[in-house]
ChimeraX commands (.cxc) that place a marker at each C-alpha (Angstrom):
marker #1 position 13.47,-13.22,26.46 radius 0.5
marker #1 position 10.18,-11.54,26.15 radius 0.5
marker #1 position 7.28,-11.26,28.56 radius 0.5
marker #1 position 3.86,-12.42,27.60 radius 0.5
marker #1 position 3.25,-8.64,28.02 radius 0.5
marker #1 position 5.86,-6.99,25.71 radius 0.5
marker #1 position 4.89,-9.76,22.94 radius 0.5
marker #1 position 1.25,-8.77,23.56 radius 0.5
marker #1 position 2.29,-4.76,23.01 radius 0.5
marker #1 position 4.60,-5.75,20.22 radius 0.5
marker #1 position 1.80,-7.79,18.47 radius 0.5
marker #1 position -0.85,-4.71,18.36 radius 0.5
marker #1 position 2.01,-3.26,16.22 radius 0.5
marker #1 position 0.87,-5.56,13.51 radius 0.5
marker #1 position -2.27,-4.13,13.24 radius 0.5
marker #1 position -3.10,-3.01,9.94 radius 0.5
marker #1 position -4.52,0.95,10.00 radius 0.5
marker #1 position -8.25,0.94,9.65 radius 0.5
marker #1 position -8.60,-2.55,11.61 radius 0.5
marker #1 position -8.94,-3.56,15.41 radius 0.5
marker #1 position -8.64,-6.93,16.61 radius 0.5
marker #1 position -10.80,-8.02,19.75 radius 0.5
marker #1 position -9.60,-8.89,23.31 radius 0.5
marker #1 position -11.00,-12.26,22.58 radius 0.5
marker #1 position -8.87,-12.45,19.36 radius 0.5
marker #1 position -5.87,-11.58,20.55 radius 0.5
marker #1 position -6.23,-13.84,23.94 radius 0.5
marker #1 position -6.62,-16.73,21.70 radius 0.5
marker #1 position -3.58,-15.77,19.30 radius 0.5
marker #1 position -1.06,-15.74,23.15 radius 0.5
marker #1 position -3.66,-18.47,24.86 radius 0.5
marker #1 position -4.88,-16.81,27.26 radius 0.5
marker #1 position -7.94,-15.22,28.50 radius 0.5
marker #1 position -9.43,-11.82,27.43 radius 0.5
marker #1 position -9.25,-10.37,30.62 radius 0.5
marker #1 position -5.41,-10.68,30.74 radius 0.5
marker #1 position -5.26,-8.54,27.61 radius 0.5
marker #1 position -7.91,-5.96,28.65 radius 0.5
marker #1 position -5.54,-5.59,31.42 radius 0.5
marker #1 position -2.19,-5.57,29.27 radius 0.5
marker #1 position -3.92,-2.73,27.62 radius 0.5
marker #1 position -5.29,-1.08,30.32 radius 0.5
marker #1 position -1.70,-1.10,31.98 radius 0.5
marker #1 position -0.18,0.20,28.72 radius 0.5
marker #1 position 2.74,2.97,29.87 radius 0.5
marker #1 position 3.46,3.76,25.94 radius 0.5
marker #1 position 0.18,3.57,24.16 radius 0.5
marker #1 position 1.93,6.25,21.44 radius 0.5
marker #1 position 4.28,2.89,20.56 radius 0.5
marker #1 position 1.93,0.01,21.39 radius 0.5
marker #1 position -1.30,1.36,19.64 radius 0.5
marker #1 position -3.96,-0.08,22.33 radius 0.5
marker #1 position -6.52,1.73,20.71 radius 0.5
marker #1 position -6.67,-0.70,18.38 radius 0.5
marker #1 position -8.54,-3.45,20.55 radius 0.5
marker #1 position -12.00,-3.54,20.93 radius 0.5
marker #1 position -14.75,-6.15,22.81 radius 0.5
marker #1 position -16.45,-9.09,20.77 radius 0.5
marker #1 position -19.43,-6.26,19.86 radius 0.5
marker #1 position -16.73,-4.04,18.80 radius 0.5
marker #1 position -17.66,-1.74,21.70 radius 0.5
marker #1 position -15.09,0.66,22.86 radius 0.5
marker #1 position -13.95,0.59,26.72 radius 0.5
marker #1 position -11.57,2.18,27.97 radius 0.5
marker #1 position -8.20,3.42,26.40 radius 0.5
marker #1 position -5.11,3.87,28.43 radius 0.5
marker #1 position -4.75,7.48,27.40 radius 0.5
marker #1 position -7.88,9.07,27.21 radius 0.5
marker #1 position -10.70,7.21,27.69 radius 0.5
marker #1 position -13.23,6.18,24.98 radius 0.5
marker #1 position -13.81,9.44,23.63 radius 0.5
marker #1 position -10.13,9.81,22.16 radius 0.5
marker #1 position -9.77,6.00,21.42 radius 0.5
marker #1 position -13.11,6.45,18.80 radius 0.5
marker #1 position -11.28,9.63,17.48 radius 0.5
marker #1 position -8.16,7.39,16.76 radius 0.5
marker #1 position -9.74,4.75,15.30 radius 0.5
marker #1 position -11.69,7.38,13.00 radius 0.5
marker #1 position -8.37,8.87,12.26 radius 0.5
marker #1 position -7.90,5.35,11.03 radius 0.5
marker #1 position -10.76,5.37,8.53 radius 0.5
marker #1 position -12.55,2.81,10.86 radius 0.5
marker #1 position -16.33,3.50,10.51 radius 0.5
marker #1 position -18.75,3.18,13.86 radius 0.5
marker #1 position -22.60,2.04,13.67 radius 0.5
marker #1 position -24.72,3.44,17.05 radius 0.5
marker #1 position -21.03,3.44,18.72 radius 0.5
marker #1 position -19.73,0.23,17.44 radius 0.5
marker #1 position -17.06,-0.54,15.64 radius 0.5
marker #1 position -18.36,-1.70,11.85 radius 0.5
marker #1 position -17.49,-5.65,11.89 radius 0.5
marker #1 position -16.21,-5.41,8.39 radius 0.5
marker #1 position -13.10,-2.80,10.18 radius 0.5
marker #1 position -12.86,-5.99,12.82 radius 0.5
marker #1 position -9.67,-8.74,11.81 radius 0.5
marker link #1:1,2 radius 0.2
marker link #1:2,3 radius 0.2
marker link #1:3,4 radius 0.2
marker link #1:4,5 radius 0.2
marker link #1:5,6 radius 0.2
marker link #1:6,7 radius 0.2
marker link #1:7,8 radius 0.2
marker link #1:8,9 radius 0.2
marker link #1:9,10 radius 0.2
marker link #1:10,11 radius 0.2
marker link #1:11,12 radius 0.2
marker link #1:12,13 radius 0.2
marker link #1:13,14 radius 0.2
marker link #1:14,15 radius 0.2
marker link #1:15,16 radius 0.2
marker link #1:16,17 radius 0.2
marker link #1:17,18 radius 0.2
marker link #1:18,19 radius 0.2
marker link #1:19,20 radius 0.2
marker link #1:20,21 radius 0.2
marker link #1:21,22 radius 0.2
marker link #1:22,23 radius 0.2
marker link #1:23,24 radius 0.2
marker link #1:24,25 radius 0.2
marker link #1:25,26 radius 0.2
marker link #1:26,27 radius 0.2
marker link #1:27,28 radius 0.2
marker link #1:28,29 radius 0.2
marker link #1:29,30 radius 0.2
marker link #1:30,31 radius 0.2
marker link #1:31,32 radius 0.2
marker link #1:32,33 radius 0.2
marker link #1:33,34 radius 0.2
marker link #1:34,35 radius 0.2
marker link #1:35,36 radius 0.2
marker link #1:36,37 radius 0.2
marker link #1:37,38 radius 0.2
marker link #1:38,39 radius 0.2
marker link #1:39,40 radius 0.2
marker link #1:40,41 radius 0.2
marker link #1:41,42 radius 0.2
marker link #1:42,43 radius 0.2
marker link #1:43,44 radius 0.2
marker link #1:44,45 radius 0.2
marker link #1:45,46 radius 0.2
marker link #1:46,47 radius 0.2
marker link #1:47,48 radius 0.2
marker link #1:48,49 radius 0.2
marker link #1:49,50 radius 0.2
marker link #1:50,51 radius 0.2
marker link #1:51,52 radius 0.2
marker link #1:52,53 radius 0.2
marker link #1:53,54 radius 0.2
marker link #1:54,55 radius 0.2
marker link #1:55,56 radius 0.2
marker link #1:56,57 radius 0.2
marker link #1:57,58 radius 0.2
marker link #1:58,59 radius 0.2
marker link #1:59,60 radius 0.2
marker link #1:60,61 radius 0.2
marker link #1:61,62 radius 0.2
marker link #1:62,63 radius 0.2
marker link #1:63,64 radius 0.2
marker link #1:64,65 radius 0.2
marker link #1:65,66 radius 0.2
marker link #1:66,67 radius 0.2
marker link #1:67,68 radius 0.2
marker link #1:68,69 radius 0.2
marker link #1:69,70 radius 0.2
marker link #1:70,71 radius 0.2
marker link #1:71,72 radius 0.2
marker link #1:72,73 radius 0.2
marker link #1:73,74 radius 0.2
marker link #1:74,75 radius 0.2
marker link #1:75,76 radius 0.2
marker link #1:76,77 radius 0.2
marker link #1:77,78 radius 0.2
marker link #1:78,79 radius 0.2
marker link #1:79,80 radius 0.2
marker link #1:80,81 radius 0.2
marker link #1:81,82 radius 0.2
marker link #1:82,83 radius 0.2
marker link #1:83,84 radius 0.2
marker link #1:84,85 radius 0.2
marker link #1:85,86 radius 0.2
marker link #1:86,87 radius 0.2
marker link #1:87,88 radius 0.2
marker link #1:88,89 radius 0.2
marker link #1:89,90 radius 0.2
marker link #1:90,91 radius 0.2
marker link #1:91,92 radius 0.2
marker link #1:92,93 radius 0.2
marker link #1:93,94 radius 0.2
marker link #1:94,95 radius 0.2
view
């Protein structure tokens, strides 16, 4: 049986390219709260499988990434196509 964890990493797998999903989002999807996912991701040994760049706050602000920091999660996500406004992740790239 699967942790609420590995479910959590296997479900950022489903994330189409060019979209993010919020904390908040995906805390509501495995009821639970936002900050258990921030730290799922933050704890994330194989971000290169489980793409935790994909996750973003409710403003679509970028915190930190698991391997890298901001800097190379924003160059992932523009890898992506996903577009930023003043550092923000465009709400129309946001499912």
């Amino acid at each position: 049986m699967f942790t609420q964890t590995q479910k959590v990493l296997e479900y950022l797998q489903t994330i189409p390219r060019g979209k993010v999903m919020t904390y908040s989002s995906i805390a509501k999807r495995f009821d639970t709260h936002p900050r258990v996912i921030a730290t799922i991701m933050r704890t994330n040994k194989h971000p290169e499988i489980y793409p935790c760049y994909k996750v973003v706050n409710i403003k679509g602000e970028l915190l930190w990434y698991s391997a890298g920091g901001p800097t190379i999660k924003k160059r992932l996500l523009q890898a992506d196509g996903v577009k930023f406004i003043s550092e923000r992740v465009s709400s129309e790239y946001i499912i």
